[in-house]
N, C-alpha and C positions, 0 to 999 in steps of 0.2 A: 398817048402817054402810057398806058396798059402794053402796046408795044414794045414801050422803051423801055419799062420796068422788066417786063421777061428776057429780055436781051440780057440788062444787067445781070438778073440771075445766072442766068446761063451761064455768062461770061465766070461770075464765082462760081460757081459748081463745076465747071470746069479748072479754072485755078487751080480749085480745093484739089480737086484728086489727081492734077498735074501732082501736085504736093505729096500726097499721099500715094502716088504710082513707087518711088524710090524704096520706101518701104514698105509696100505690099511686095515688090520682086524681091527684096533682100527676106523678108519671112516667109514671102510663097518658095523660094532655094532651099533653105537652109532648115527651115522649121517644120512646116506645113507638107511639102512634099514625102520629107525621111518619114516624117508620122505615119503619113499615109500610106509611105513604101512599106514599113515597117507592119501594119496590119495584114498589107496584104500577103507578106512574106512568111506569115505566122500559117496562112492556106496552102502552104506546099513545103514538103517534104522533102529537105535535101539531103541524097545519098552519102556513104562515106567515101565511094569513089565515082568520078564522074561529077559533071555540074548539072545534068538533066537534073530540074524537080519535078516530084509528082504531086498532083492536085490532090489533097485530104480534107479539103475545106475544115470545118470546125474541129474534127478529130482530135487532131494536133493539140486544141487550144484546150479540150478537158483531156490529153493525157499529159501537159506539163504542167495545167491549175488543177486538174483534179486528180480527185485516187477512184476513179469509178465512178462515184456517187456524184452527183453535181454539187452537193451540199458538201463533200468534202474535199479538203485540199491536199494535195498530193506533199509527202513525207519533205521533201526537197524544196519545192516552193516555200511549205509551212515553214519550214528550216528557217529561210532564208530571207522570208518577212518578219518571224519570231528575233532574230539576232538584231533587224536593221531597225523594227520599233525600240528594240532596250538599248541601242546604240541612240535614239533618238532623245529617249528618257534619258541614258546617263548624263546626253553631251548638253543639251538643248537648255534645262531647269535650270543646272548648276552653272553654265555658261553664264546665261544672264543674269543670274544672282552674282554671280563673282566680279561681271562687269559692270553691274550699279552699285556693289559695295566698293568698287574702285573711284569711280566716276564722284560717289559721293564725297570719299576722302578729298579727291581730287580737287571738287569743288570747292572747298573751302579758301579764306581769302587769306593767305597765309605767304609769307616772305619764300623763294624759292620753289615755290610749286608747280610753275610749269616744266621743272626739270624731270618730276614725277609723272606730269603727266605726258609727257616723251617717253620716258621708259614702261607707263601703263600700257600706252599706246604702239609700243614699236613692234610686238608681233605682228600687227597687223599686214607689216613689211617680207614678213617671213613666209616662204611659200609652204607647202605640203611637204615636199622633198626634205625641204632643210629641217623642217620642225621631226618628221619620220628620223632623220637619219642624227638628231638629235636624242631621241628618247629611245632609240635604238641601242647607242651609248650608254645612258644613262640605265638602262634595263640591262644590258649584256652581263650575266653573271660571273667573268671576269673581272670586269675593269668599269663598271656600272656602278652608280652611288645607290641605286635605291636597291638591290638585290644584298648591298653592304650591310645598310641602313637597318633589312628585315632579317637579317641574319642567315641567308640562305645562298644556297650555292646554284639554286634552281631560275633558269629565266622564267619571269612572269609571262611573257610572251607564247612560250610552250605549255602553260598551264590551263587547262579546259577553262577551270573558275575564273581565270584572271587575266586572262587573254583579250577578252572583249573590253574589260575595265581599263586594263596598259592601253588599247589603242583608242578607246573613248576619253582619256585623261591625255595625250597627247594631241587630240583635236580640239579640247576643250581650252587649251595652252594655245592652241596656234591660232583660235578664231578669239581668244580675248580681246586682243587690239582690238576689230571688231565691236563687239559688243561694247568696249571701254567707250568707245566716241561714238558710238549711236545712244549709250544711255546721258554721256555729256551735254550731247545734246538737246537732247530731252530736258535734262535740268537747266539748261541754259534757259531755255521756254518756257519755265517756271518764275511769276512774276516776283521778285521780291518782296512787294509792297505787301499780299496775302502773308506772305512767312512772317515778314517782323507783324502785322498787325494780328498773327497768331500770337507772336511772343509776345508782343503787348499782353491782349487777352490771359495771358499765362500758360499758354501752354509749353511742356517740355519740347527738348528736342523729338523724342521718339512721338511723340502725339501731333507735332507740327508736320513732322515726315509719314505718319500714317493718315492723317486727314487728310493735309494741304499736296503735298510735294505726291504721292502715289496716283490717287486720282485724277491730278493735271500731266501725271507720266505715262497713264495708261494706251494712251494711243502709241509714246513710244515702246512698252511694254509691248502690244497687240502686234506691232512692226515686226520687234525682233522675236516672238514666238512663230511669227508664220514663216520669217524669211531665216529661222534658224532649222525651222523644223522641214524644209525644202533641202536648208544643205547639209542636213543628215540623212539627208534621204539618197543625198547626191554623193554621199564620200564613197573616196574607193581611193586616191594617193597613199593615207595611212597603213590599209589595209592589206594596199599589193608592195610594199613595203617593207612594212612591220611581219604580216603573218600569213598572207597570199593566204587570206580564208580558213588557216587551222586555228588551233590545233581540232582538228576532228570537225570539220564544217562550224563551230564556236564563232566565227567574226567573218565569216561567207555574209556577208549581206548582198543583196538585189543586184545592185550594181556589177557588183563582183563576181557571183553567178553570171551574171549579162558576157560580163568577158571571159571571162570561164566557156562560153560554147562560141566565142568569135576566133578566128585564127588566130590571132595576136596571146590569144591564151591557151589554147589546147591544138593537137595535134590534131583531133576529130572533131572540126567545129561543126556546128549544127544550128544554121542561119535561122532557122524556122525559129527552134525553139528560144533562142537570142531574143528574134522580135518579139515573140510573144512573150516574156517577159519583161521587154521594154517597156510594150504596150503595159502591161501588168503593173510597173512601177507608175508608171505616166498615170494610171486611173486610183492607184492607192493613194499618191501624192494630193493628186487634184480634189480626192472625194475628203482628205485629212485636211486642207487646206479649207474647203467650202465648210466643214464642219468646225473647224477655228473662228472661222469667221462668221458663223452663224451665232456661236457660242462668246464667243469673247468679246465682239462688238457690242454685243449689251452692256459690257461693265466697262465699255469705254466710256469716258468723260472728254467732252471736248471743250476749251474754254470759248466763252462767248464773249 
């Protein structure tokens, strides 16, 4: 019997990872490999003519994250993580406030309202490109309504102050859809029954929506703060775009720097220092993320 039992196992444990072989080769490719190429590529030095690199081991990695000092970050990096966290903060908060205050209109049981909630939701449709080369329009101090609008002849796009805010206001546009049907969502899985036997009890709208309806939202809330705050980490369509990093390194984020020393962007690419700011983003990301989740899981509610 004991024979026949371990046979069976076997037999599952083998299944299992027949199972799980298809995607371990498709992330050991694609994911796990580049990572790993990617570190090692940050230990050698590649010239600006010629392909030989030379071995620098660690060097490399404190003269692109540091300025000397270990405790300090070098002028360029600082740059470049300073712009892409306030690009995180502009896009990220106001995002998803704008897409629950949609969501909630939305909700309501009203004659014609899935028509609205089609036009909340249709950015979603719209890629990087199209939303860029829309608010591109709408900024060109020509023929642009919002340069009309503020009375000025100046593109906000050339402007240090406002350069970062024009391209963090056209991602916040184009990831609405987005946020519109992840926080729908979420309200959908809000039971009814709680709300009206709020409103029985007496409470207002606003009191029903801050006890009842927030709380049983917070897990979708926790959602879209960690997987908003990834793809502001992740932009770079607006940016090569709109202002390809100026005016004056102003909306240079990570990413952007990344392609800034690969071929595809400069004439002197500089593979080393590429990776090691890949790596760079991949450990800011992961370390902002672990601390989201450390932090805001606590004021999750989950219904029972």
């Amino acid at each position: 019997m004991s024979v026949r039992r371990g046979s069976r196992k076997f037999r599952e444990a083998m299944l299992g990872y027949a199972l799980v072989l298809p995607s371990l080769l498709v992330f050991g490719t694609f994911v796990f490999y580049p990572f790993i190429k990617n570190i090692w590529l940050g230990f050698y030095r590649t010239p600006l003519f010629g392909t030989a690199r030379e071995w620098v081991g660690v060097e490399q990695y404190k003269e692109v994250l540091f300025n000397g000092d270990v405790w300090i970050f070098s002028a360029d990096f600082w740059n470049s993580f300073k712009v892409t966290m306030l690009f995180a903060l502009y896009t990220v908060p106001i995002g998803i406030a704008l897409g629950l205050a949609l969501a909630v209109l939305a909700h309501q049981r009203l004659r014609g309202i899935a028509i609205y909630r089609t036009i909340f939701s249709s950015t979603v449709a719209t890629s990087v490109a199209v939303a860029s080369v829309i608010f591109f329009t709408l900024l060109n101090p020509q023929v642009g309504l919002i340069p009309y609008w503020f009375g000025t002849s100046e593109s906000l796009l050339t402007n240090p102050d406002w350069a970062l805010v024009a391209v963090s206001v056209t991602a916040i546009w184009q990831n609405l859809g987005l946020s519109f049907i992840i926080m729908s969502a979420g309200l959908q899985a809000v039971p009814d029954e709680l709300l009206e036997a709020a409103r029985v009890d007496g409470a207002g709208v606003w009191s029903r929506f801050r006890n009842v309806t927030l709380p049983l939202l917070s897990p979708t809330l926790f959602f879209a703060i960690v997987v908003g705050t990834i793809l502001a980490f992740q932009a770079f369509g607006q940016i090569d775009i709109l202002t390809q990093g100026g005016p004056a390194d102003h909306t240079n984020v990570l990413v952007y720097a990344i392609y800034n020393e690969t071929p595809a962007g400069t004439t002197t690419p500089n593979e080393g220092k590429a990776a090691i700011l890949s790596v760079a983003l991949f450990a800011i990301t992961m370390a902002l993320t672990l601390v989201q989740m450390r932090l805001l899981e606590r004021r999750v509610t989950y219904e029972r």
